[in-house]
PARO-601064 format. One record per atom (N, C-alpha, C): residue in three letters; atom name; x, y, z. Coordinates in steps of 0.02 Angstrom, whole numbers, plus 50000, padded with zeros to 5 digits. Layout:
% PARO-601064
ATOM  residuo  atomo   east  north     up
ATOM      ALA     CA      X      Y      Z
...
% end
This chain:
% PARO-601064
ATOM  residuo  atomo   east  north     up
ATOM      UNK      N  50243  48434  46691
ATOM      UNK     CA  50182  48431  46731
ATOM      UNK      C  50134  48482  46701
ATOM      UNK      N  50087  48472  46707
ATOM      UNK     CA  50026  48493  46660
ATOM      UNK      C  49970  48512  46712
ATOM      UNK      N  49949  48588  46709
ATOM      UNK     CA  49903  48600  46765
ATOM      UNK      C  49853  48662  46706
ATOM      UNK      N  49777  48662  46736
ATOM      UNK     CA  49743  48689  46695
ATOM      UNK      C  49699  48736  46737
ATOM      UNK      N  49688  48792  46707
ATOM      UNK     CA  49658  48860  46758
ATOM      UNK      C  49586  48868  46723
ATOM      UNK      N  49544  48845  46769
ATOM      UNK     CA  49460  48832  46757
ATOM      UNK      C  49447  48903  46764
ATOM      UNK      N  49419  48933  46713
ATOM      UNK     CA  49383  48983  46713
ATOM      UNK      C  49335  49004  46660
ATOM      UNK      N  49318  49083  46630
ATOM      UNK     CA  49288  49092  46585
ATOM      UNK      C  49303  49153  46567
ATOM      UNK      N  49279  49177  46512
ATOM      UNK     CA  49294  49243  46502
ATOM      UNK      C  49258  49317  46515
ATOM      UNK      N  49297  49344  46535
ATOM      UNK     CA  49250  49394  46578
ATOM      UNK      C  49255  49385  46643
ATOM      UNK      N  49286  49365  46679
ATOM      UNK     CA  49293  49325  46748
ATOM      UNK      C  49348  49371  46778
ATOM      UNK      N  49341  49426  46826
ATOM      UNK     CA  49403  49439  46821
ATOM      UNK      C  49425  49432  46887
ATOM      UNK      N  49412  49383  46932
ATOM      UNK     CA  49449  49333  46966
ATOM      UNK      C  49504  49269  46933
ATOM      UNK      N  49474  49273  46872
ATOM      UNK     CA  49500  49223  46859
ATOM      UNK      C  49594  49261  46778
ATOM      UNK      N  49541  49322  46806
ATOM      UNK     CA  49628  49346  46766
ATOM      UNK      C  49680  49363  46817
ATOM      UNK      N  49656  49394  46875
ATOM      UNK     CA  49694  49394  46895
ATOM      UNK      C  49715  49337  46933
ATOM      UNK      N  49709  49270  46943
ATOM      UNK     CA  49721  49216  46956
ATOM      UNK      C  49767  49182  46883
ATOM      UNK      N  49760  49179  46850
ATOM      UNK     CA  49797  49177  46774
ATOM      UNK      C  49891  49228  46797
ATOM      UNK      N  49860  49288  46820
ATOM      UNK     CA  49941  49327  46811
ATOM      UNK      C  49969  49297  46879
ATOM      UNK      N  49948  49265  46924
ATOM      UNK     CA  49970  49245  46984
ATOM      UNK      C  49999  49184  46978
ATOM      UNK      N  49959  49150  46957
ATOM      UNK     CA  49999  49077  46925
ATOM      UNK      C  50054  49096  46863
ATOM      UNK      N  50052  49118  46845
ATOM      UNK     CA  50097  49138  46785
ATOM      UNK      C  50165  49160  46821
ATOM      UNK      N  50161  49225  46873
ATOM      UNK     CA  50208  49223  46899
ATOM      UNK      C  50237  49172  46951
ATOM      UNK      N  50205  49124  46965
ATOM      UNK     CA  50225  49086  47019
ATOM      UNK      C  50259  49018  46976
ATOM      UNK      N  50246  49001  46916
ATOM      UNK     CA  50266  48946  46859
ATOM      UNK      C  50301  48972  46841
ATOM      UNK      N  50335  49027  46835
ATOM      UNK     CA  50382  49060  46783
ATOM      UNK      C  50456  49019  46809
ATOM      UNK      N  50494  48979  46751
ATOM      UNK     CA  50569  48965  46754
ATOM      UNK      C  50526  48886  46790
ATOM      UNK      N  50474  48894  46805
ATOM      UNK     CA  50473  48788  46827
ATOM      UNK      C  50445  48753  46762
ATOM      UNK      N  50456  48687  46759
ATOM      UNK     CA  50448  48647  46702
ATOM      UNK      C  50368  48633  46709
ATOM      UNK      N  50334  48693  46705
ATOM      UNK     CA  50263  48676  46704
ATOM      UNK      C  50229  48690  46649
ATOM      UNK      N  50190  48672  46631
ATOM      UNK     CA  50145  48686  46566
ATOM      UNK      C  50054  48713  46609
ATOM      UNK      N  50054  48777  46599
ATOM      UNK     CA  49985  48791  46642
ATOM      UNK      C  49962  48841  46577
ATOM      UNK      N  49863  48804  46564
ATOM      UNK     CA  49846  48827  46506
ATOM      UNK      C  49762  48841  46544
ATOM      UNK      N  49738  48876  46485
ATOM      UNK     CA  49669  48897  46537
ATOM      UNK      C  49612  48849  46513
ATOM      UNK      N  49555  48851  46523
ATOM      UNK     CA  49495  48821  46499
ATOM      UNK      C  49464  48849  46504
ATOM      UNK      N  49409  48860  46460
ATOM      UNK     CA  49344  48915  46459
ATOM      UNK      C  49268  48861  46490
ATOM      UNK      N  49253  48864  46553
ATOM      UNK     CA  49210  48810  46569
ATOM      UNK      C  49133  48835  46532
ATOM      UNK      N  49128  48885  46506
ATOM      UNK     CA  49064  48901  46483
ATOM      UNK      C  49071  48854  46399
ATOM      UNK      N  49103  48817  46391
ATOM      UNK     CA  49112  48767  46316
ATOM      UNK      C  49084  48708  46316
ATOM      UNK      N  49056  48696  46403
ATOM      UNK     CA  49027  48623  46407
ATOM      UNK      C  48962  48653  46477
ATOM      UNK      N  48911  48614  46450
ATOM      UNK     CA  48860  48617  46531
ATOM      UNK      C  48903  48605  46585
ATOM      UNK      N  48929  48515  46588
ATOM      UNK     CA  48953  48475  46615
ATOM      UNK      C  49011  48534  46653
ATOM      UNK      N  49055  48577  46612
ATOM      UNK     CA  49090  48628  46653
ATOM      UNK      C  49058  48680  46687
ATOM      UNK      N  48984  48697  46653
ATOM      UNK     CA  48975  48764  46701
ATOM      UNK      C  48928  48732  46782
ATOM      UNK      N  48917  48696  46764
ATOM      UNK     CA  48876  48632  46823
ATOM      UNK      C  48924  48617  46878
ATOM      UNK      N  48995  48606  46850
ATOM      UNK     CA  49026  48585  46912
ATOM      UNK      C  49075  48658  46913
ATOM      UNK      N  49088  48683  46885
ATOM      UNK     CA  49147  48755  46917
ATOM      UNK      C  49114  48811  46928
ATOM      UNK      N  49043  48806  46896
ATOM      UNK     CA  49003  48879  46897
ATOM      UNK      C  49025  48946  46936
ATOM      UNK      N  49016  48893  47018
ATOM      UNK     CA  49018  48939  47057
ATOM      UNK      C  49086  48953  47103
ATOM      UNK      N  49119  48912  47069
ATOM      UNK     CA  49213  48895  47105
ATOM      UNK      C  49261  48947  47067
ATOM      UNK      N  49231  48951  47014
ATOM      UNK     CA  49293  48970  46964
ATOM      UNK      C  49327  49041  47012
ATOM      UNK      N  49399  49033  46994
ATOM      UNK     CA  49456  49017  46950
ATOM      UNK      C  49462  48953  47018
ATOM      UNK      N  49469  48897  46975
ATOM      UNK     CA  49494  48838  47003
ATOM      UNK      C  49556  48801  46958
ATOM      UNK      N  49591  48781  46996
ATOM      UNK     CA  49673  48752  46950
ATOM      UNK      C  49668  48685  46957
ATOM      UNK      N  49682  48657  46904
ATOM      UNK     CA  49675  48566  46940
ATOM      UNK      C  49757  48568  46894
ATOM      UNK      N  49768  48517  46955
ATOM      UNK     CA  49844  48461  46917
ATOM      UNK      C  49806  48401  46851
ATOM      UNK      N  49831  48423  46793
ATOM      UNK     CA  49819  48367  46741
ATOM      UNK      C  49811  48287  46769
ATOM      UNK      N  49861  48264  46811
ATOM      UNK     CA  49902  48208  46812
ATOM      UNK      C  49845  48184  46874
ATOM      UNK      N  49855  48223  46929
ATOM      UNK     CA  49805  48197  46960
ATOM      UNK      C  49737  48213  46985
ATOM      UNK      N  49703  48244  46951
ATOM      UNK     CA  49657  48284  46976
ATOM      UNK      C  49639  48325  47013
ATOM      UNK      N  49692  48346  47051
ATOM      UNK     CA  49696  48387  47128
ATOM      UNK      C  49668  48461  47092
ATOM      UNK      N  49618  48470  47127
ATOM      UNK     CA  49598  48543  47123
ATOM      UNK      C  49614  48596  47169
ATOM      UNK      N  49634  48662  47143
ATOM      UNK     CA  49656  48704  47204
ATOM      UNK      C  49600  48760  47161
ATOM      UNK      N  49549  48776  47239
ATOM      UNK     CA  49497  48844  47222
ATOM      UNK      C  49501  48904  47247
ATOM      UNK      N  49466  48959  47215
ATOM      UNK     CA  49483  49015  47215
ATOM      UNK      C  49468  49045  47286
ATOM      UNK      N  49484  49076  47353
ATOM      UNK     CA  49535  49122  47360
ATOM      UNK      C  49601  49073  47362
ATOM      UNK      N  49652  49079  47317
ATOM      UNK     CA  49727  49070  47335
ATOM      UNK      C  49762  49115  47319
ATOM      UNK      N  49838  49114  47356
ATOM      UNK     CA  49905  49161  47367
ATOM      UNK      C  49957  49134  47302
ATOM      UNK      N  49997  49153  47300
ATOM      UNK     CA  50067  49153  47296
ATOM      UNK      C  50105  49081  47311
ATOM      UNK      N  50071  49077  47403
ATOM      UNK     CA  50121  49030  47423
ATOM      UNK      C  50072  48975  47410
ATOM      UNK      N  50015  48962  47413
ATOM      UNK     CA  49961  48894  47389
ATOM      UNK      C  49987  48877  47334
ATOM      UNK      N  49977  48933  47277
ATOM      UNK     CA  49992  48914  47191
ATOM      UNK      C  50070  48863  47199
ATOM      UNK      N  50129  48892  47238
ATOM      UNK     CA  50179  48876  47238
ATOM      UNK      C  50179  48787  47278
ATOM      UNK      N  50150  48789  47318
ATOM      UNK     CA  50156  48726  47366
ATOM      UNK      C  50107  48659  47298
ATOM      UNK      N  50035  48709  47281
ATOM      UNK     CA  50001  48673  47256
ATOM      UNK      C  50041  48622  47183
ATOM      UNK      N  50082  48680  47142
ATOM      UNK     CA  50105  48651  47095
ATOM      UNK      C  50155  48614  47113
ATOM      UNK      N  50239  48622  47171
ATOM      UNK     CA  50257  48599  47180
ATOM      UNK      C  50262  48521  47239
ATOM      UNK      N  50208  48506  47257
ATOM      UNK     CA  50179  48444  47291
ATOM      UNK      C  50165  48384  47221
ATOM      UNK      N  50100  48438  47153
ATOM      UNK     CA  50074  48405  47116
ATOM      UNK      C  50129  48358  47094
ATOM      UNK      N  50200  48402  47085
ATOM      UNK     CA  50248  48363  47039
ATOM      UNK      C  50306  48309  47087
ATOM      UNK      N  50302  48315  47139
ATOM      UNK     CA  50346  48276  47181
ATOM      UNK      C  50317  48190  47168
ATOM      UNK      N  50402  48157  47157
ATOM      UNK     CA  50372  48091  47131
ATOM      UNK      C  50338  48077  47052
ATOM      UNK      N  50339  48116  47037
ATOM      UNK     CA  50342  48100  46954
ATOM      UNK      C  50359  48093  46892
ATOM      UNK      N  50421  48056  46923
ATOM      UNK     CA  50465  48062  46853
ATOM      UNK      C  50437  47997  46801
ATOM      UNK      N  50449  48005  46748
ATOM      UNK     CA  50409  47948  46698
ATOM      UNK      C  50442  47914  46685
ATOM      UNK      N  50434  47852  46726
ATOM      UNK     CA  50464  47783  46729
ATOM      UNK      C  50453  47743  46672
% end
C-alpha cells in the first residue's frame, strides 16, 4: 500500500508530520514517500493551505493536518483493509 505525505520544504509541520508517520508505518507493509507540492501550481492551488496532508495512493483518501498517532494508524490501516491484488 502506497501512501504519499503532501508537503514542501521548509514546512515544519510537515516534518514533523513525516517523523510521525514514519513512526507509526514502521514494521507495516507500507511504502510512504513525500511530495514537494511547490513542483506544480496545480499542487500549491489545492494543498497550499492544508499541507502536511497524507493521501492513500490507491484511493485517494486524504488525511489533513492536525493528526495523532492514532489517526495516522487507523488512517493507514482502514486505507489497506480489503486489498489484496486479485
Amino acid at each position: 500500500m502506497s501512501f504519499v505525505l503532501l508537503g514542501t520544504e521548509g514546512c515544519h509541520l510537515c516534518e514533523v508530520a513525516a517523523g510521525l508517520i514514519v513512526s507509526v508505518a514502521q514494521g507495516g507493509a507500507y511504502d510512504v514517500y513525500q511530495e514537494d507540492i511547490a513542483d506544480s501550481v496545480e499542487g500549491v492551488e489545492r494543498y497550499g493551505t492544508r499541507i502536511p496532508v497524507l493521501r492513500n495512493e490507491r484511493n485517494g483518501a486524504e488525511l489533513d493536518w492536525p493528526f495523532g498517532p492514532d489517526e495516522v494508524h487507523r488512517f493507514i490501516t482502514e486505507g489497506t483493509e480489503g486489498t489484496s491484488d486479485q
